[in-house]
C-alpha positions as CSV (number, residue, x, y, z in Angstrom):
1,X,101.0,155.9,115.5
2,X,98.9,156.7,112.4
3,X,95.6,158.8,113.5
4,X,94.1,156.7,110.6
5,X,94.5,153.5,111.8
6,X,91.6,152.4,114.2
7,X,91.6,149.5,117.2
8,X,88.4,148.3,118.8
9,X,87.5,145.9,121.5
10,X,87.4,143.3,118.5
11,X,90.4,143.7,117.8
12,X,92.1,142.2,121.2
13,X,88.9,139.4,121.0
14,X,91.0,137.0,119.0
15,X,90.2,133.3,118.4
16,X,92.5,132.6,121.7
17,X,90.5,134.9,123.6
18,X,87.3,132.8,125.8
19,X,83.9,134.8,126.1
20,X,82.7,134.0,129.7
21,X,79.6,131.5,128.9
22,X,76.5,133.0,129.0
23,X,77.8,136.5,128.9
24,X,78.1,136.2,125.4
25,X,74.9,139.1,124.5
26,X,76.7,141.4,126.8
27,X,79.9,141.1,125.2
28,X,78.6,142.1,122.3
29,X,77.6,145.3,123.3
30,X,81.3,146.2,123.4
31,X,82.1,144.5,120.7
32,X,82.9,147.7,118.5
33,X,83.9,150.3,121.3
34,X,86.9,152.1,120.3
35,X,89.8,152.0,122.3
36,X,93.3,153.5,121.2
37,X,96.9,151.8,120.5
38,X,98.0,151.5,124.0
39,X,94.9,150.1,125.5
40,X,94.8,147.7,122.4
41,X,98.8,146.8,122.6
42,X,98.5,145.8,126.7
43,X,95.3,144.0,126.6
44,X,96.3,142.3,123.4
45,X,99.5,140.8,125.5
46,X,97.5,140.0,128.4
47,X,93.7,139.0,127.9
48,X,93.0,135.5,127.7
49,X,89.2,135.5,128.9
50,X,86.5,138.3,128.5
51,X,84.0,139.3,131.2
52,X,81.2,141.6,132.2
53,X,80.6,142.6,135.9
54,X,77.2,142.1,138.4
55,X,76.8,146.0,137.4
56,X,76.6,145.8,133.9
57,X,74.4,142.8,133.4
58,X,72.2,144.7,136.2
59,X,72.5,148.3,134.7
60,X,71.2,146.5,131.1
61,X,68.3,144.4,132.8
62,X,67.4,147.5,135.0
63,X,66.2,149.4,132.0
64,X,65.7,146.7,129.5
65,X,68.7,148.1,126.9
66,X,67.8,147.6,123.4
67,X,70.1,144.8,121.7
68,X,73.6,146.0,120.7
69,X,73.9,149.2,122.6
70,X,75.0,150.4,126.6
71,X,72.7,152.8,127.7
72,X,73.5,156.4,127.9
73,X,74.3,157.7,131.4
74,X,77.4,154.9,131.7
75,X,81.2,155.1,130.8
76,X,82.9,151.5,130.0
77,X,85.5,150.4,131.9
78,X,88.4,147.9,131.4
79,X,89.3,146.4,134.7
80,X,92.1,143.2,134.3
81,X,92.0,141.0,137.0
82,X,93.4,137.5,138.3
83,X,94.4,134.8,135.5
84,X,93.7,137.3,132.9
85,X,90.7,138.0,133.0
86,X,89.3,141.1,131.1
87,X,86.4,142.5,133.4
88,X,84.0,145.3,131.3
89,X,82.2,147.7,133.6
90,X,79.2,150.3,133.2
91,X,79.8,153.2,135.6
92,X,77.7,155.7,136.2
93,X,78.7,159.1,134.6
94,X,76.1,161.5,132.8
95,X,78.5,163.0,130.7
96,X,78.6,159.7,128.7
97,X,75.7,159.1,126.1
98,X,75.1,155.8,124.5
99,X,77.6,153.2,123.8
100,X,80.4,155.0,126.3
101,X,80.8,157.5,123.7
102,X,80.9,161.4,124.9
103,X,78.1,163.7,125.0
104,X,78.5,166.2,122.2
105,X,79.6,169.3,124.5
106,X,81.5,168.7,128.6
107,X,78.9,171.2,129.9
108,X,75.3,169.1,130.6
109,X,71.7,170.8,130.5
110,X,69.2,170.0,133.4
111,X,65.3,170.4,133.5
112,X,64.4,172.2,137.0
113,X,61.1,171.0,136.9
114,X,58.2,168.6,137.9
115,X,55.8,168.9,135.0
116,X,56.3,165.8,132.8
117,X,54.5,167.8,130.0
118,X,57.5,170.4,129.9
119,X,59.6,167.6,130.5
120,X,58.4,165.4,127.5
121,X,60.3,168.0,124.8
122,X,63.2,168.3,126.3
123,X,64.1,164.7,127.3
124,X,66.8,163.6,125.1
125,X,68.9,166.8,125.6
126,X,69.3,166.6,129.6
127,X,71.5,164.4,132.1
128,X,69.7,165.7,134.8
129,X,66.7,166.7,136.5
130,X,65.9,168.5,139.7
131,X,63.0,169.0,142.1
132,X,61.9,170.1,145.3
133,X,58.6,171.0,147.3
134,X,58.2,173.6,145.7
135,X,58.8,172.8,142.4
136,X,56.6,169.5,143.0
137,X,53.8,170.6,144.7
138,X,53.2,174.6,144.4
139,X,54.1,174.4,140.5
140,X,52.6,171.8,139.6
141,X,50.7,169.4,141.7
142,X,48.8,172.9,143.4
143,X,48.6,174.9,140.1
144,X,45.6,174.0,137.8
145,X,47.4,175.2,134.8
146,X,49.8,172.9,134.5
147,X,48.5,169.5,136.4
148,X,45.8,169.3,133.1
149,X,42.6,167.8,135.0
150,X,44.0,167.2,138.1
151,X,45.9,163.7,136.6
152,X,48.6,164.0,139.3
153,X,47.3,163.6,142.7
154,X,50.9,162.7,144.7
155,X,54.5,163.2,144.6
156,X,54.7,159.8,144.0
157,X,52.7,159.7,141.1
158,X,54.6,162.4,139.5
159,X,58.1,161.0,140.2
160,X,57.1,157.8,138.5
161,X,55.5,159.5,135.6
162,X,58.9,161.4,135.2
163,X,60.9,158.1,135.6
164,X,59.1,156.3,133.0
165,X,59.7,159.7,130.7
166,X,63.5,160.0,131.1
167,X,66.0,157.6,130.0
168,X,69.0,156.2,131.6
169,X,70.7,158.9,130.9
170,X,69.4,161.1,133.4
171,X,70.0,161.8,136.9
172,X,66.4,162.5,139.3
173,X,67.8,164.8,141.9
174,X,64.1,164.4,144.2
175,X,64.7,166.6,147.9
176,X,63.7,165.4,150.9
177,X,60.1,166.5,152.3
178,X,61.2,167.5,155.5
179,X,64.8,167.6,156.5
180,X,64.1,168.1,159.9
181,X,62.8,164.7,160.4
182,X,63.9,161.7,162.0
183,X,67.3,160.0,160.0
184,X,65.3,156.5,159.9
185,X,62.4,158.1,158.2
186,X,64.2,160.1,156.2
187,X,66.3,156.6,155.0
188,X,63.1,155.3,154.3
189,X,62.2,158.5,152.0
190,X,65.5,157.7,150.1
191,X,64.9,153.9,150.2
192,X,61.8,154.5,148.3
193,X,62.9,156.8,146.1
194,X,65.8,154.1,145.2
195,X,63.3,151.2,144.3
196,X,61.1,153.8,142.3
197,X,64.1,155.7,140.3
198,X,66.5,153.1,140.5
199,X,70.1,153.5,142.5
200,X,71.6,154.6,139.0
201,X,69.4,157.4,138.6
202,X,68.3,158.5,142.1
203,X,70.3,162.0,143.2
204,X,68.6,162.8,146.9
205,X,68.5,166.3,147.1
206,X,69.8,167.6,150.8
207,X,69.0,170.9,151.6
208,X,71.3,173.0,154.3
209,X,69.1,173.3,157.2
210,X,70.5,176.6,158.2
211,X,69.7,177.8,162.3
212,X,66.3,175.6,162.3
213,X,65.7,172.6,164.3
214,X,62.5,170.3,163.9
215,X,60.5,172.5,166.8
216,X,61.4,175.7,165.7
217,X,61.0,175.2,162.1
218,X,57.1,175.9,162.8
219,X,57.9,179.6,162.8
220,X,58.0,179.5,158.7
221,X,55.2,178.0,158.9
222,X,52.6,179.8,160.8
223,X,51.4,183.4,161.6
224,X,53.5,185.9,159.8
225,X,55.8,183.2,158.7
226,X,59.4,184.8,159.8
227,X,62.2,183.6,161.5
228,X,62.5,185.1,165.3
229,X,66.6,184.9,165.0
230,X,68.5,185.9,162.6
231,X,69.9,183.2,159.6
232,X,74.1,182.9,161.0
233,X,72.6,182.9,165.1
234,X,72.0,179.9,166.3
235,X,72.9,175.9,167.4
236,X,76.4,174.5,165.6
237,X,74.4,170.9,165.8
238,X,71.6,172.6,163.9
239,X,73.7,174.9,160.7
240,X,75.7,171.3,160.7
241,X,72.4,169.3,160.6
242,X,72.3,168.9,156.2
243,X,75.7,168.4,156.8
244,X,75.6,165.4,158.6
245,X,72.8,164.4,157.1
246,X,74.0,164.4,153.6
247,X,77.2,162.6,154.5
248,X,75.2,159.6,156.3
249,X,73.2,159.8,152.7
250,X,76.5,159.6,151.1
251,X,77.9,156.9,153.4
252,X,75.2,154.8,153.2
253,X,75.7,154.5,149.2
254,X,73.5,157.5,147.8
255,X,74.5,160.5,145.4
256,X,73.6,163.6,147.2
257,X,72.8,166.9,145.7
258,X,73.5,169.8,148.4
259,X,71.5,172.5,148.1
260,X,70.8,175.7,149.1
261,X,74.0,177.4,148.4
262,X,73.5,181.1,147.8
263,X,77.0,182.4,149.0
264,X,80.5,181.3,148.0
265,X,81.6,181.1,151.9
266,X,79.0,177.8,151.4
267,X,81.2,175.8,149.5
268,X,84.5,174.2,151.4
269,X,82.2,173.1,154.2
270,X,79.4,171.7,151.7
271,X,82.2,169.5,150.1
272,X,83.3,168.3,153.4
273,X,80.0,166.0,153.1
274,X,81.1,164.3,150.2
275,X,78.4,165.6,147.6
276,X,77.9,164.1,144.1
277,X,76.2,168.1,143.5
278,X,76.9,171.2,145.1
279,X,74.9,174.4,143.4
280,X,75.1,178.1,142.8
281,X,72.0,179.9,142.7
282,X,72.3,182.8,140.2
283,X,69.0,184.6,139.9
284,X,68.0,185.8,143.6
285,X,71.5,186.5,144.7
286,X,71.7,189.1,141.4
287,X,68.1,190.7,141.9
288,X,69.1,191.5,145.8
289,X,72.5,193.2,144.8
290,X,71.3,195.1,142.1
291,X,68.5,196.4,144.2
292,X,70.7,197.1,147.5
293,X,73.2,198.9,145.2
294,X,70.3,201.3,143.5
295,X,69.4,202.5,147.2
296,X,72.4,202.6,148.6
297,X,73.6,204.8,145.2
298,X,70.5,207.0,146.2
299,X,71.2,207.8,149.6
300,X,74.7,208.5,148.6
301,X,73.6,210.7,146.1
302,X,70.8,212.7,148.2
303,X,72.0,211.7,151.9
304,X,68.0,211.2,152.6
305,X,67.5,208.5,155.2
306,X,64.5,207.3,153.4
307,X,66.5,205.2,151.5
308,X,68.0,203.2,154.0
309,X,65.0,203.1,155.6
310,X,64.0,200.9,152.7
311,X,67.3,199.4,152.9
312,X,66.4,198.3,156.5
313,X,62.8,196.9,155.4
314,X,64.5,195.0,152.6
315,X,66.8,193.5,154.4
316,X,64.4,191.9,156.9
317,X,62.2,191.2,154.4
318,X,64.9,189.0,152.7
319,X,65.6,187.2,156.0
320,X,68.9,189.1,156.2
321,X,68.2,190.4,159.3
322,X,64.8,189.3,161.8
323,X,61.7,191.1,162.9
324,X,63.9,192.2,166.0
325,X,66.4,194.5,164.3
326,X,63.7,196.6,162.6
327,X,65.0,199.7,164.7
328,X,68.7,198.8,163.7
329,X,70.4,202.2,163.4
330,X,70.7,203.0,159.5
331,X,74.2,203.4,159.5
332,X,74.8,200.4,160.7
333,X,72.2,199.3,158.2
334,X,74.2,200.8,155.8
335,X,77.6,198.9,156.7
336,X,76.1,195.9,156.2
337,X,74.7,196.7,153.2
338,X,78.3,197.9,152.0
339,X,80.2,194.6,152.9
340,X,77.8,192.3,151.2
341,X,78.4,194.1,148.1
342,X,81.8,194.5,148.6
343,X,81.9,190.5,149.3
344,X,79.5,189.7,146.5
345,X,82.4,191.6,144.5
346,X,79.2,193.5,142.8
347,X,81.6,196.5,141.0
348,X,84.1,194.1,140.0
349,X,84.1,190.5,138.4
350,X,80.6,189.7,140.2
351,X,78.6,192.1,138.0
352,X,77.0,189.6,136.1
353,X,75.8,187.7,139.9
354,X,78.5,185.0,138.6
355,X,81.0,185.5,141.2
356,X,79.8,182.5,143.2
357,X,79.9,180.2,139.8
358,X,83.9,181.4,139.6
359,X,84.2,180.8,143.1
360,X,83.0,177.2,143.6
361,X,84.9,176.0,140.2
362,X,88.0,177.5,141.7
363,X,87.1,175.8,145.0
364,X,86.2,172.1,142.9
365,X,89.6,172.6,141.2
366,X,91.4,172.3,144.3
367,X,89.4,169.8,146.2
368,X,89.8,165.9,146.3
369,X,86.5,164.8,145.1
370,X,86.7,164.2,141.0
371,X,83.1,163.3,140.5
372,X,81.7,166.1,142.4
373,X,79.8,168.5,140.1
374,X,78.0,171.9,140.1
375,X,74.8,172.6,139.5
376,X,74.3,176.5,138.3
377,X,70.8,177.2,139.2
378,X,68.1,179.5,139.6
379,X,68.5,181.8,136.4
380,X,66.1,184.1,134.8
381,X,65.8,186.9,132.4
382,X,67.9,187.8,129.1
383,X,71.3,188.2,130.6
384,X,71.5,185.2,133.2
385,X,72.5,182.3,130.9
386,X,74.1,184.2,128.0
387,X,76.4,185.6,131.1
388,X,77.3,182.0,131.9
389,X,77.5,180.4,128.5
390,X,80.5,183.2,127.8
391,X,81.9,182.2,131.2
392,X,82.2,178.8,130.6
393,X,84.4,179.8,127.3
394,X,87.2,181.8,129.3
395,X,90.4,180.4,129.3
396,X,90.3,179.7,133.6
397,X,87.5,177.6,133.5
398,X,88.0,175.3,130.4
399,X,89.5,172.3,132.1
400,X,85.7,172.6,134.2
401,X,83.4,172.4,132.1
402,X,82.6,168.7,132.5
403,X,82.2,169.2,136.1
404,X,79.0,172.0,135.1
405,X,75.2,171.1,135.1
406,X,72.8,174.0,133.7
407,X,69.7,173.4,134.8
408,X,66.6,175.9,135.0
409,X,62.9,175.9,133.6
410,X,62.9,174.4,130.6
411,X,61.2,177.3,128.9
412,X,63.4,179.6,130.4
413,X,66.2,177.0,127.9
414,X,64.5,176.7,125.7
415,X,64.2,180.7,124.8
416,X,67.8,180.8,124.1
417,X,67.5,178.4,121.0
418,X,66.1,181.6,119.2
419,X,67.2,184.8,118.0
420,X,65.0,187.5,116.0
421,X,66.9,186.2,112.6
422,X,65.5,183.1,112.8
423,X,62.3,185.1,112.6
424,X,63.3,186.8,109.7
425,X,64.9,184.0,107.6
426,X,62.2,181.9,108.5
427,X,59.4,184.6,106.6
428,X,61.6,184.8,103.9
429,X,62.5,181.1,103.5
430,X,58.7,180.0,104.0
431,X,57.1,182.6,101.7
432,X,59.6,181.1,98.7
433,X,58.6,177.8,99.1
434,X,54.7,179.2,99.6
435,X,54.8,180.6,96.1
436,X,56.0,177.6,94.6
437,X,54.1,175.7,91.9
């Protein structure tokens, strides 16, 4: 078939072919999508009526879709049912921009942040936006600096502020407040969250829970703040308790973004609850091997114990080990030390702190869940994201790449958009047109 020669829906809508009535201004929106010689050969054979389904009349009243367009954030869909009925469906899929038309690269960008002023500028480049407690509340809602005059009082407030900024096109990843709570209250959260966001946007961000239960949970939060046992010792109901709950999340019709995955060991059980997101965190992962590695190269190198007596405060300072092993011989100190970086693969492939990205694209290769996505996160200074934009290029990973989400501050983005030429070009182009009369 000649590359040249182009079919569109139109072109199977002959004279023969009935609109449904009153469906007509939906129709339309199709009108011109592009389909290619096979699609147009079988329907042309087959269609005698045209159709739109519940979805896609709700997806365009939902957000009030210009005339002639399908919002981005939705790929079309031919469905042919009974007495030949052509059915045309909007699903949900960020890598889709407006009229069912790909976005211009597989990998998508993400905003982690709840500060609608940062969010403003970067709006129209992003499928996808995250936020915790943290983000929410200590970044912005808590920090002066960024809530200008105290406008944002609530979470609430701030998650409709950010709806109203971001199109269609972009998923709202909001995490629960407090995992640990009840599952009809924490329905309710996501129920909320649904009618505020939408069901097409809403993500509901489900934290692993880790060796905490609702009582014991209070440790972080009081006194010295630490954690009596140590992260891997403690209740299989309670390390299984995000689990569960993000599969009753999932079961009961929501997108769920798992997070809190640090390690590649994480992954295979994560996917087990059916996520829409599963996530590597890059940036504190990297800054805790690189640092282990420098003392345990110095104590190699002078055999003083001083070093892995820092090693030992390090470690419990990171909640790698509790309060209660602070005497832990320093040899055995420094075997654990030794098979975390041996795991992490540190002196090998995982020198960049990108061994868990390889790791859980190799994992979603394999697995059974197509629309399952991960979410690199957590990245900071001038090495992180160059690291994974060259990643994303080998050869391994190319069939992936429309399975990635980037998402980090978007300042922390936006720094990559520059290079010290642009600088120089810029003086030299500005200062010609300055001395023009």
């Amino acid at each position: 078939m000649n590359d040249a020669l182009k079919f569109t829906l139109s072109s199977v809508l002959s004279k023969e072919v009935k609109w449904a009535t009153g469906k007509e201004s939906y129709i339309d929106r199709v009108f011109n999508k592009a389909i290619d010689f096979e699609t147009y050969a079988f329907l042309s054979s087959k269609v005698k009526t045209v159709d739109v389904s519940e979805r896609f009349v709700d997806v365009i009243k939902t957000f009030k879709v210009r005339k002639g367009i399908t919002p981005a954030g939705f790929r079309i869909e031919f469905r042919l049912e009974e007495d030949s009925i052509l059915v045309i469906d909007l699903v949900r899929d960020i890598n889709y921009d407006e009229n069912g038309l790909k976005r211009p690269t597989n990998v998508i960008f993400s905003a982690d942040s709840a500060n609608p002023y940062e969010i403003e500028p970067i709006k129209n480049l992003i499928g996808n936006l995250t936020c915790n407690p943290g983000i929410i509340y200590d970044l912005f809602i808590n920090n002066p600096k960024a809530n200008i005059d105290g406008k944002f009082k609530t979470r609430d407030q701030v998650m409709e502020e950010i709806g109203r900024i971001l199109g269609p096109g972009c998923d709202i990843s909001v995490e629960l407040n407090n995992p640990y709570d009840d599952i009809e209250s924490l329905l309710k959260e996501a129920a909320h969250f649904k009618k505020m966001l939408s069901e097409y946007r809403l993500v509901i961000k489900v934290p692993h829970t880790g060796p905490m239960d609702k009582e014991s949970i209070n440790q972080l939060l009081v006194g010295d703040k630490t954690f009596a046992s140590q992260y891997n010792q403690g209740k299989t109901e309670d390390f299984l308790r995000g689990h569960n709950l993000a599969l009753r999340l999932q079961q009961e019709g929501y997108r769920v973004n798992f997070t809190l995955m640090f390690e590649p060991y994480q992954t295979a059980l994560a996917l087990q609850a059916k996520p829409y997101f599963i996530n590597s965190f890059v940036r504190h992962r990297l800054i805790q091997s690189n640092y282990i590695l420098g003392l345990l190269g110095a104590y190699q190198a002078s055999q003083n114990t001083i070093f892995l007596t820092q090693l030992r405060d390090y470690l419990i300072k990171n909640d790698h080990l509790p309060l209660s092993k602070k005497d832990l011989d320093l040899l055995a100190i420094k075997d654990i030390a030794e098979n975390m970086i041996k795991y992490r693969m540190f002196e090998d492939e995982g020198a960049d702190g990108l061994d868990g990205v390889r790791h859980n694209l190799r994992v979603l290769k394999q697995c059974n869940l197509p629309d399952t996505r991960l979410i690199i996160c957590s990245m900071e200074g001038p090495n992180n994201y160059p690291d994974l934009d060259r990643l994303l290029t080998e050869d391994e990973f190319s069939d992936m790449t429309d399975r990635v989400v980037i998402t980090a501050e978007p300042n922390y983005l936006a720094q990559f958009t520059s290079t010290n030429q642009v600088v120089s070009y810029q003086r030299r182009f500005m200062n010609a047109a300055n001395g023009q009369k």
